[in-house]
C-alpha atoms as a printed R data frame, in Angstrom:
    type eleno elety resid chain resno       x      y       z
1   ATOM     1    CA   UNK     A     1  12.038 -3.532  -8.594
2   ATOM     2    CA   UNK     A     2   8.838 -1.914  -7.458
3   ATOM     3    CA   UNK     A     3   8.547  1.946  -7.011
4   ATOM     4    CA   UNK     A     4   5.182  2.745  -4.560
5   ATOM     5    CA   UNK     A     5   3.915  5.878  -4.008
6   ATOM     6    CA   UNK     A     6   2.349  5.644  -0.673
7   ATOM     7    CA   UNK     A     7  -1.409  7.770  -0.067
8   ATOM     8    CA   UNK     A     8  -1.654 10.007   2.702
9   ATOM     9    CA   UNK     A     9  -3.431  7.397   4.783
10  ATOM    10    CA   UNK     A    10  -0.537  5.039   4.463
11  ATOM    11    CA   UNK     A    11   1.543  7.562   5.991
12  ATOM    12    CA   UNK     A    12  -0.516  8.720   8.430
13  ATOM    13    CA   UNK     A    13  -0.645  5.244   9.615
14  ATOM    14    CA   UNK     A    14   3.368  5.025   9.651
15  ATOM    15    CA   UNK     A    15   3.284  7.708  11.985
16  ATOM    16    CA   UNK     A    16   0.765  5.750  14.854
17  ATOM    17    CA   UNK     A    17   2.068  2.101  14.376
18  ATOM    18    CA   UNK     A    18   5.698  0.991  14.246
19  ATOM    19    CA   UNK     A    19   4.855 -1.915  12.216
20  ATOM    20    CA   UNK     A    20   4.032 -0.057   9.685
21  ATOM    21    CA   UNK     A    21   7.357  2.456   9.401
22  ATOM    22    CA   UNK     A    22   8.948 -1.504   9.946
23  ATOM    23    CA   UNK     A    23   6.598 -3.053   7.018
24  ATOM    24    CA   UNK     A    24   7.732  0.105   4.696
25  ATOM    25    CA   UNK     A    25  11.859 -0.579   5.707
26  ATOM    26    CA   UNK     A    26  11.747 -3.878   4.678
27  ATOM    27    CA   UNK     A    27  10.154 -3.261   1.502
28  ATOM    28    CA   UNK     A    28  12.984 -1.211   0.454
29  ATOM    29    CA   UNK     A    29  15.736 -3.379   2.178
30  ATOM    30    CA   UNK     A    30  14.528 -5.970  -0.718
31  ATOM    31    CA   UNK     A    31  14.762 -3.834  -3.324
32  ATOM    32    CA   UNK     A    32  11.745 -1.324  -3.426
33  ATOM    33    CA   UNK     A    33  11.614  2.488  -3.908
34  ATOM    34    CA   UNK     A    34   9.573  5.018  -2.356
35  ATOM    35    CA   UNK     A    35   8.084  7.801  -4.184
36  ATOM    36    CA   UNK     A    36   6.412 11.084  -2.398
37  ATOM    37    CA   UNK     A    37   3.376 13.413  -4.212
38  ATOM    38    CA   UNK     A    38   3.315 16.998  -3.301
39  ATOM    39    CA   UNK     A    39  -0.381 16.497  -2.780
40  ATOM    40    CA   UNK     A    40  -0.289 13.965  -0.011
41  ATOM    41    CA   UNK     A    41   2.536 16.501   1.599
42  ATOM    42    CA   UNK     A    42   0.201 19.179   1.384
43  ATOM    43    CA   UNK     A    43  -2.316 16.713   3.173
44  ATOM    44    CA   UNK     A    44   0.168 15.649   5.933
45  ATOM    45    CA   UNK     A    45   0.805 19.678   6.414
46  ATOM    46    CA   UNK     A    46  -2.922 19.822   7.054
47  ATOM    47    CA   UNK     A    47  -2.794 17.674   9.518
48  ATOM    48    CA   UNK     A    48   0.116 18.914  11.344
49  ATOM    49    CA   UNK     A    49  -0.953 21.783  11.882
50  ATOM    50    CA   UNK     A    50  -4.431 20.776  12.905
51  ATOM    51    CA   UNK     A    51  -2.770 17.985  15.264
52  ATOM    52    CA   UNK     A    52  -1.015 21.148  17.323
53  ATOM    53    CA   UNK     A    53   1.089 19.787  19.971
54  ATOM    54    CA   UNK     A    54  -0.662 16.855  20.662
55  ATOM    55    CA   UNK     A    55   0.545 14.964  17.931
56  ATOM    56    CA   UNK     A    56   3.444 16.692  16.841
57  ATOM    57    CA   UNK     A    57   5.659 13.392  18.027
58  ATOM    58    CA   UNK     A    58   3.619 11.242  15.596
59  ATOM    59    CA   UNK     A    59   3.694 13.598  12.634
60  ATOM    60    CA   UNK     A    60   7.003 14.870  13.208
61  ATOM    61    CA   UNK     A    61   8.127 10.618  12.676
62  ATOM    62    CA   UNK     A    62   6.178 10.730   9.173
63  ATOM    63    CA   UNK     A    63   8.403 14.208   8.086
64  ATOM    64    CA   UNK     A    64  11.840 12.409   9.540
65  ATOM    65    CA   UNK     A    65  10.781  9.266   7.066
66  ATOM    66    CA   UNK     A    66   9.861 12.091   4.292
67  ATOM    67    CA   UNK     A    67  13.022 14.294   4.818
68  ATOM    68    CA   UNK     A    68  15.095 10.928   4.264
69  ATOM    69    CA   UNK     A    69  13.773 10.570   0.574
70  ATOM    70    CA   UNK     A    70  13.717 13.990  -0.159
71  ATOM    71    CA   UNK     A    71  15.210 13.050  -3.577
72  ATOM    72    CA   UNK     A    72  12.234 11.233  -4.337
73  ATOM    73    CA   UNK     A    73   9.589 13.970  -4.165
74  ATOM    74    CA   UNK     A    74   8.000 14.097  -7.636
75  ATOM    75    CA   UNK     A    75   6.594 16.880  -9.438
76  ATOM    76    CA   UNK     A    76   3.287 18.409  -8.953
77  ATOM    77    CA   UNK     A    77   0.227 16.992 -11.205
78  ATOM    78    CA   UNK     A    78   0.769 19.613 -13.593
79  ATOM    79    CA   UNK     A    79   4.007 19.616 -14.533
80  ATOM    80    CA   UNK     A    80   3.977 16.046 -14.699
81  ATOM    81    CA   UNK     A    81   0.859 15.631 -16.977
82  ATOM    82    CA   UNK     A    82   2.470 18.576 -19.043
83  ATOM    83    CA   UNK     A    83   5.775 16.418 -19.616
84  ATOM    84    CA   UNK     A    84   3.948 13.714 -20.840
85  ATOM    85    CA   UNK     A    85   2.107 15.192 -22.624
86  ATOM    86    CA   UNK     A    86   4.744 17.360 -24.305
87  ATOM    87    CA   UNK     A    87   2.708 20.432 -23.199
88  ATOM    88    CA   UNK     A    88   4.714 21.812 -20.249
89  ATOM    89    CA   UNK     A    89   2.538 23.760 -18.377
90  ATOM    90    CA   UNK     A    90   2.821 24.896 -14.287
91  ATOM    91    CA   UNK     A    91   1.012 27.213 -12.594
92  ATOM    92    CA   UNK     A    92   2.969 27.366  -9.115
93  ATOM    93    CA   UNK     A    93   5.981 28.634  -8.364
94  ATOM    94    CA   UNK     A    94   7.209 26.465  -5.657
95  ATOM    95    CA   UNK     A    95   9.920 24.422  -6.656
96  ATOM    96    CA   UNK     A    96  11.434 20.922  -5.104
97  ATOM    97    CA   UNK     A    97  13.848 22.933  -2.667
98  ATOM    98    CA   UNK     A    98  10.739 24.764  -1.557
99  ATOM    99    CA   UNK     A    99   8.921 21.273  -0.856
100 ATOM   100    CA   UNK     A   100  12.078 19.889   0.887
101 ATOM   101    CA   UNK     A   101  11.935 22.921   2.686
102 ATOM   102    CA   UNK     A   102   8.747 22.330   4.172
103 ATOM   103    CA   UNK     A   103   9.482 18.779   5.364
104 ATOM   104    CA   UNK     A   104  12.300 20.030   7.231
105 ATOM   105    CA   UNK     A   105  10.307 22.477   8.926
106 ATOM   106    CA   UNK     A   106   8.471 19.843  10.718
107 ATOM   107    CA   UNK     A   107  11.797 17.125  10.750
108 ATOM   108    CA   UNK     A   108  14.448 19.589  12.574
109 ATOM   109    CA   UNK     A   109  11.563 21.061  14.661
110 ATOM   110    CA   UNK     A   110  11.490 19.715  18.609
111 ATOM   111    CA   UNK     A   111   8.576 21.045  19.147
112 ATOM   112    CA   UNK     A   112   5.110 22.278  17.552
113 ATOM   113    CA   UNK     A   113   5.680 26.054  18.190
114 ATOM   114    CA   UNK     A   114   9.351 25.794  16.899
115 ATOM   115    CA   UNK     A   115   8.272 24.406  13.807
116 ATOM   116    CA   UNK     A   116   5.682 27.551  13.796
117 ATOM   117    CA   UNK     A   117   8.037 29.740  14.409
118 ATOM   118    CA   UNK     A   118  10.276 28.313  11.461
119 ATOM   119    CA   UNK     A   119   7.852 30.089   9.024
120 ATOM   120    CA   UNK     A   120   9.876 33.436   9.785
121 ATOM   121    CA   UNK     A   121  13.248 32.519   9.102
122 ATOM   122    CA   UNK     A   122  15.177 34.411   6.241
123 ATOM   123    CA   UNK     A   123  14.228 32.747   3.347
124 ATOM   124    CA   UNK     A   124  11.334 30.715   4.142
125 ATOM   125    CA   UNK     A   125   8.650 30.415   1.492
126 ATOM   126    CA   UNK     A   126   5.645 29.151   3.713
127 ATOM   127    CA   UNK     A   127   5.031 32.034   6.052
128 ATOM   128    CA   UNK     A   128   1.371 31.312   5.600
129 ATOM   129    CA   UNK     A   129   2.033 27.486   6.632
130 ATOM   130    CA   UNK     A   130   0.031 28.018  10.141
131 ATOM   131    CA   UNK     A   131  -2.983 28.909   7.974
132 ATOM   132    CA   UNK     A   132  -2.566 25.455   5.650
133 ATOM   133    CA   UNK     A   133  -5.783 23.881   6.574
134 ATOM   134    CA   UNK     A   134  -7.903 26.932   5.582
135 ATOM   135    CA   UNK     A   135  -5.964 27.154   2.343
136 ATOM   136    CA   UNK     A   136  -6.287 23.194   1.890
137 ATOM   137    CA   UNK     A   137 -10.237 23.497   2.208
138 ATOM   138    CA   UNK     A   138 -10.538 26.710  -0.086
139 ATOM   139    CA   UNK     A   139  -8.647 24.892  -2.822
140 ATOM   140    CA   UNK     A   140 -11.002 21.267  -2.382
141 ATOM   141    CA   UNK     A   141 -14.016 23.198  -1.788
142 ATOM   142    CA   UNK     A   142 -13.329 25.271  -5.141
143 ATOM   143    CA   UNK     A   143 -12.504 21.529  -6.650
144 ATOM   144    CA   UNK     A   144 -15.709 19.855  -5.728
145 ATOM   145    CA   UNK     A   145 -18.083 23.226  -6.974
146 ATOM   146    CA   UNK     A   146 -16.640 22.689 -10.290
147 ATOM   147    CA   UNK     A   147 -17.236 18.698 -10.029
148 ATOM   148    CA   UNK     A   148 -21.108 19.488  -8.766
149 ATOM   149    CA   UNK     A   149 -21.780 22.114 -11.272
150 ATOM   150    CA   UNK     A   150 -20.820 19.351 -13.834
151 ATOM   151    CA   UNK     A   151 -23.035 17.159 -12.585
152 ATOM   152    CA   UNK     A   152 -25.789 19.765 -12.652
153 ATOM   153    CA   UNK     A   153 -24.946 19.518 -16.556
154 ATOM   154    CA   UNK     A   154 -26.962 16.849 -19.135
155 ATOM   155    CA   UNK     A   155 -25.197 13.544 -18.658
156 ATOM   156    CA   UNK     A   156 -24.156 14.234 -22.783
157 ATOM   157    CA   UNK     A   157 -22.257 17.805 -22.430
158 ATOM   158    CA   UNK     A   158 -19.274 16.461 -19.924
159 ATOM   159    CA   UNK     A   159 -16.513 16.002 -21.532
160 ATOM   160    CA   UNK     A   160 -13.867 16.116 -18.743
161 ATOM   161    CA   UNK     A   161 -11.044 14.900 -21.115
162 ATOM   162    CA   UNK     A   162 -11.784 17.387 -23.375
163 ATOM   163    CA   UNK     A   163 -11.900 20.540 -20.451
164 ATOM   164    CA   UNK     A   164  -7.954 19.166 -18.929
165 ATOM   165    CA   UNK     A   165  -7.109 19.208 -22.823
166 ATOM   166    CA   UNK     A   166  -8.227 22.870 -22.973
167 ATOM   167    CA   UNK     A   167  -6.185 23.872 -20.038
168 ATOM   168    CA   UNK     A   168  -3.126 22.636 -21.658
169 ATOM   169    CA   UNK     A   169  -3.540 24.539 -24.817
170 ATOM   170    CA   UNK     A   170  -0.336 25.842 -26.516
171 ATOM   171    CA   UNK     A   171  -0.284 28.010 -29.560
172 ATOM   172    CA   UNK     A   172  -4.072 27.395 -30.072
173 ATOM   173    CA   UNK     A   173  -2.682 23.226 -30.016
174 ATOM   174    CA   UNK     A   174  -4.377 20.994 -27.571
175 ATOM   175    CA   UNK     A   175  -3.115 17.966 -26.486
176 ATOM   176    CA   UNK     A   176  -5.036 14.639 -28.047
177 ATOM   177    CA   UNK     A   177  -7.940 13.946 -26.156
178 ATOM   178    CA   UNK     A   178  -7.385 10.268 -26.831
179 ATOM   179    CA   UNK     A   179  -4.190 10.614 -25.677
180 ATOM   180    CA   UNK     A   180  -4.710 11.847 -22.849
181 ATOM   181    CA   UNK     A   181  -7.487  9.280 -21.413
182 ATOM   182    CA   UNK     A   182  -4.938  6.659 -22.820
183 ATOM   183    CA   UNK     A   183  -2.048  8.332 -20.127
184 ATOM   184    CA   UNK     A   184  -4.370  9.070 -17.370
185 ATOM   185    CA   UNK     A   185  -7.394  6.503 -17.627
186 ATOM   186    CA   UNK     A   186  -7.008  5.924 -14.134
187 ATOM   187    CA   UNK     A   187  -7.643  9.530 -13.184
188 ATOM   188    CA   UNK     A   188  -9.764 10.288 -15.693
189 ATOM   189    CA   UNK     A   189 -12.325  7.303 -15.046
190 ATOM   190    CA   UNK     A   190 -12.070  8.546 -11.133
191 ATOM   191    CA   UNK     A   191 -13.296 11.741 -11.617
192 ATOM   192    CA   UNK     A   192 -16.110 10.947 -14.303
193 ATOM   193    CA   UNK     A   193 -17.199  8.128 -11.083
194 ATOM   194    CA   UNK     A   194 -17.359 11.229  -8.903
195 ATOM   195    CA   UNK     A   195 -19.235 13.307 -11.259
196 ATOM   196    CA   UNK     A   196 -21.274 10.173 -11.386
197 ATOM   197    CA   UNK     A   197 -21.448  9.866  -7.557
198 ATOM   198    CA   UNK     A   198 -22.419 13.226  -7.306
199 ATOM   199    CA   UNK     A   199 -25.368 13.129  -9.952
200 ATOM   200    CA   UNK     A   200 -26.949 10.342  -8.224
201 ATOM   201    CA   UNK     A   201 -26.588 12.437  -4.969
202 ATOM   202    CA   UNK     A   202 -23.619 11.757  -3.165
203 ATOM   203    CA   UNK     A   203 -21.932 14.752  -0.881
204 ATOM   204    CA   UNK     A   204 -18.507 13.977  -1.345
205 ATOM   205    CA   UNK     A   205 -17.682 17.845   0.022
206 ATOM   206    CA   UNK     A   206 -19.297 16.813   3.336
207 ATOM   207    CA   UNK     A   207 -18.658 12.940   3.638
208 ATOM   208    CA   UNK     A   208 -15.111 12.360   1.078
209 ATOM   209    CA   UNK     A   209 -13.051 15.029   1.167
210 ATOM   210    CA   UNK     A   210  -9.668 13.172   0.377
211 ATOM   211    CA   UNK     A   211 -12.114 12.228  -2.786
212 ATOM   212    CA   UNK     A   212 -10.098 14.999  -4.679
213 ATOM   213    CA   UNK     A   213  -6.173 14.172  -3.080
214 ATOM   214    CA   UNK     A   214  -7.052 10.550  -4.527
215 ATOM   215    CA   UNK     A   215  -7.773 12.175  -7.781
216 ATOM   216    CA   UNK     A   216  -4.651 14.216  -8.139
217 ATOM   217    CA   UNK     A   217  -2.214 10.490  -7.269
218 ATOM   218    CA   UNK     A   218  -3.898  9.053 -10.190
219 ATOM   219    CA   UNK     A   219  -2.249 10.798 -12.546
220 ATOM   220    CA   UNK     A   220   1.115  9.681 -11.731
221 ATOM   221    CA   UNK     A   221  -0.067  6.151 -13.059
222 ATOM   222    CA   UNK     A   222   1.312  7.373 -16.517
223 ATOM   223    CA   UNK     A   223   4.574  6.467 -15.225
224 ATOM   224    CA   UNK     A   224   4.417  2.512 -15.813
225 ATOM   225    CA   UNK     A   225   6.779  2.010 -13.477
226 ATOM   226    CA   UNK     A   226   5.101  3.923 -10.255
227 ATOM   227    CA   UNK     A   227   2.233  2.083  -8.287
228 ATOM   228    CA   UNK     A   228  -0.236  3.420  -5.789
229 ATOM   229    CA   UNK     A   229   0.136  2.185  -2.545
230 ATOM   230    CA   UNK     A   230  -2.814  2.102   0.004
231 ATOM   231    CA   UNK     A   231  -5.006  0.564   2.396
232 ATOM   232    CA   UNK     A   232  -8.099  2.187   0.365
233 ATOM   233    CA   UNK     A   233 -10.384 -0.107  -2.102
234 ATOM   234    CA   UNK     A   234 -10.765  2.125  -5.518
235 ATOM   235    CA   UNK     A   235 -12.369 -1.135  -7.279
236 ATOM   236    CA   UNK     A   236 -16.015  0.716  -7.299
237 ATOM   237    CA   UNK     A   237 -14.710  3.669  -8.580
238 ATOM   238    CA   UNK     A   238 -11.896  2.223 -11.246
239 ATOM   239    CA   UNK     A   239 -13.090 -0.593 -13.059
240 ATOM   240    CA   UNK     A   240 -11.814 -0.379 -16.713
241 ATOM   241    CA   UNK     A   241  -8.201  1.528 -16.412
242 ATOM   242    CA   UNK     A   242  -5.592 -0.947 -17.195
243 ATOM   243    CA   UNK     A   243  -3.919  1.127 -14.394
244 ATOM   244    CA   UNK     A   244  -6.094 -0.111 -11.469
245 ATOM   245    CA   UNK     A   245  -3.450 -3.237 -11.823
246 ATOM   246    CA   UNK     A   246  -1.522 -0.958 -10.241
247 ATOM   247    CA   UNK     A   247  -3.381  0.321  -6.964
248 ATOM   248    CA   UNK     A   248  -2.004 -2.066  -4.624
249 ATOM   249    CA   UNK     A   249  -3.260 -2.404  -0.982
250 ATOM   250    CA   UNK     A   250  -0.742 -2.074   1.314
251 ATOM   251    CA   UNK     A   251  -1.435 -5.546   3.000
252 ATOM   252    CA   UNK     A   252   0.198 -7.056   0.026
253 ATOM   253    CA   UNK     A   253   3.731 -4.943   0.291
């Protein structure tokens, strides 16, 4: 049976419309599983802090859906690429009990200032959480300088592939470039269309932000059995990827 891993704006959407959180049940009463990214988490913590009390009804139904799937939480883009690769490789310390963690926060919390003032219990690893959405842009703003300075580069010297292989290096050993385009060609193509995008003049810093949470779902595509699930259209960005047989739009769950 199917295993989706649903974008941020797929969730976002189960917390406004019923139908949706209904469309989602069904799929896995016939048979489907549900798979959660740590980046779209991170996205959803964004936003519930930004929402405040306002929306803390509607965000805290998205975390009650999340906390019920805990199990399913995969591991960040690094690890995972590292595993496949047969590089391991992290460079966080947060762990899955530290991710569970932060969906409970906002799942056993009544209210929007009792989920803030969960960040000081014994034990708590996100005692910066009320300052997420700062942290969130730092880290996409740092993500799109390095994706405009390499489109400030001749069109010949950007070898993406190659720079992720470099990260990964091990004893001097990096992983095969060919390899890894062949594992990730979803990703990869993605962010050589943004570099693209971003020669030609787009401002994806100002006008696509979740540009760079898209990226980071792509590269779970290496698992042939996980599909991304979404009500965005990638098919101008992803043309060649045998993966982009995967990127289904959530009308068709």
């Amino acid at each position: 049976m199917p295993t989706y891993l649903p974008d941020t704006n797929v969730l976002i959407d189960l917390g406004r419309d019923p139908a949706v959180q209904t469309k989602l049940e069904n799929a896995e009463q016939s048979g489907a599983k549900f798979v959660i990214a740590p980046s779209v988490m991170t996205e959803l913590t964004v936003g519930v802090v930004k929402g405040s009390a306002g929306c803390f009804g509607q965000n805290k139904k998205i975390f009650t859906w999340l906390q019920t799937r805990s199990d399913a939480i995969l591991e960040p883009p690094r690890p995972f690429i590292g595993k496949i690769l047969g590089f391991p490789s992290k460079w966080s310390q947060v762990e899955k009990h530290h991710r569970v963690q932060r969906v409970e926060m906002v799942a056993k919390s009544q209210t929007f200032d009792e989920f803030l003032k969960r960040k000081n219990d014994a034990g708590n690893v996100w005692s910066d959480i009320d300052k997420a959405p700062q942290i969130h842009a730092d880290k996409v703003d740092k993500e799109f300088t390095e994706m405009e300075n390499l489109a400030k580069s001749p069109q010949s010297t950007v070898d993406v592939v190659g720079m992720f292989c470099k990260t990964f290096a091990l004893e001097g050993v990096c992983p095969d470039p060919k390899l890894f385009r062949q594992h990730f060609s979803a990703a990869v193509e993605y962010v050589e269309a943004s570099i693209a995008k971003i020669r030609a003049g787009a401002n994806p810093r100002k006008n696509d932000r979740g540009r760079y949470g898209d990226f980071q779902l792509f590269f779970y595509l290496a698992d042939p059995n996980i599909s991304l699930l979404t009500s965005e259209d990638f098919s101008d960005d992803i043309k060649q990827s045998p993966q982009r047989k995967r990127i289904v739009g959530f009308d068709a769950l």
